[in-house]
C-alpha positions, 0 to 999 in steps of 0.5 A: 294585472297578468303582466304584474303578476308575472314580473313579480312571479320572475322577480322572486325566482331570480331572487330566490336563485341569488341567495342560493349563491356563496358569498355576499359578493358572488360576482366577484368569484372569478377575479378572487380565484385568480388572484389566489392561484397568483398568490399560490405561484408566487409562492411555489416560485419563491420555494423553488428559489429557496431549494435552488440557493440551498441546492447550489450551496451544498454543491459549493461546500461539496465541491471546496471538501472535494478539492481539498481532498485532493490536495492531500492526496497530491501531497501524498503522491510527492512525498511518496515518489520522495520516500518520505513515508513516515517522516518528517512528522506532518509533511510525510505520504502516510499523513496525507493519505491518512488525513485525506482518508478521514475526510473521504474514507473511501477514497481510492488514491489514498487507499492506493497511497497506503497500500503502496507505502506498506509494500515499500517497507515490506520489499525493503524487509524481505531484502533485508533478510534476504542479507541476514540484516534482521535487524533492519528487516524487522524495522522495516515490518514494524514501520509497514504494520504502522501504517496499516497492521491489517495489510495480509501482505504483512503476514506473508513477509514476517513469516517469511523473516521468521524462517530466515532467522531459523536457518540462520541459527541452523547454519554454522559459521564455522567450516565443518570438515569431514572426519573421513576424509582427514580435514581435507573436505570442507563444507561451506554454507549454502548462504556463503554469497549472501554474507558479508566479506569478513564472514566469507573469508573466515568459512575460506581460510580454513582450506587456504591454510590446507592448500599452503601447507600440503600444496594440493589441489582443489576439487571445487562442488558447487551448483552454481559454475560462477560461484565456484570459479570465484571460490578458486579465484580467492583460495589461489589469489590468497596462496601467493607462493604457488598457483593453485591447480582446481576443477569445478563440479556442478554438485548440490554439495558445496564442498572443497576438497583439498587433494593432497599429492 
């Protein structure tokens, strides 16, 4: 009767600590733990591969945009070493770099490419002027402000074209003689060398058709010594009658006095 009782007191505590439990199946906890983390791996894996894919896309895209760009900047350098700056229009340096530039903007070959084809046309301006061609020299500034009008250099080089033009309209073409020295010392411009031939001549003739009609001499002040022999060298190449006689002095006024007998 004691064993009874006993079995049953056991019987109903382990019953009673079954209820307890989650679940109707609570055996089976181990195995459905399990097959969830599978679950969850699987799906962690296939997001993993997603990214990766769409990843590796991106890089794709990224890449094809890159090489592109650099077509365009390739292009540029030929057309640049070709001097094709400005034209023709679409196959030219500035429309490569300019193109390449809008799909990377911070390219550094383009922004090199641009700079370089505002430097050309700036040099070709200053040389211009340097020649007294400012017409030239003025086409050339506007093609460089074309290209990158916020260029600093582009300030430098007009301003400098203005200054040229201002000694230009100073200057006089004409000889200017001295009224005290009786039409015998003459004044030459300080850009002679620069002008053309027609205009060297024209400054020139003036003292040759003093040397031809008095037989004088030459007293020749100039800074520059190969200048001044080249000066003689024209008046007596252009005095076919006689040689003429000249000394050459190193001065800063550019004069040619005729020293009458």
């Amino acid at each position: 009767m004691i064993k009874k009782a006993l079995f049953l007191l056991t019987s109903s505590m382990f019953l009673s600590a079954c209820t307890t439990l989650p679940g109707s199946n609570w055996w089976h906890t181990d195995a459905q733990v399990t097959s969830q983390e599978n679950q969850n791996d699987a799906h962690r894996q296939a997001q993993s591969q997603r990214t990766h894919d769409n990843h590796v896309g991106t890089l794709r895209q990224v890449s094809a945009t890159d090489q592109i760009t650099k077509d365009l900047v390739k292009m540029g350098q030929i057309a640049l070493a070709e001097n094709r700056l400005l034209k023709p229009e679409g196959d030219n340096a500035n429309f490569f770099f300019q193109v390449a530039l809008g799909r990377d903007p911070g390219n550094y070959q383009a922004t090199l490419g641009i700079a370089t084809i505002v430097e050309r046309y700036l040099a070709w301006a200053a040389n211009a002027a340097e020649k007294q061609d400012i017409a030239n020299a003025r086409r050339y500034l506007d093609a460089a402000k074309q290209v990158n009008p916020r260029d600093p250099l582009i300030g430098e080089v007009e301003a400098q074209i203005q200054q040229i033009q201002v000694q230009k309209k100073r200057q006089t073409v004409a000889v200017t003689t001295s009224p005290t020295n009786s039409g015998n010392l003459f004044y030459l411009s300080e850009n002679l060398f620069q002008l053309s031939e027609e205009k060297i001549l024209a400054q020139i003739q003036p003292i040759i058709d003093r040397v031809d009609l008095t037989k004088g001499s030459l007293e020749i002040y100039w800074p520059n010594d190969k200048e001044g022999r080249l000066l003689y060298q024209i008046i007596n190449s252009r005095t076919p009658d006689f040689r003429v006689r000249a000394m050459t002095f190193n001065s800063s006024r550019r004069a040619i006095e005729v020293k009458v007998n």
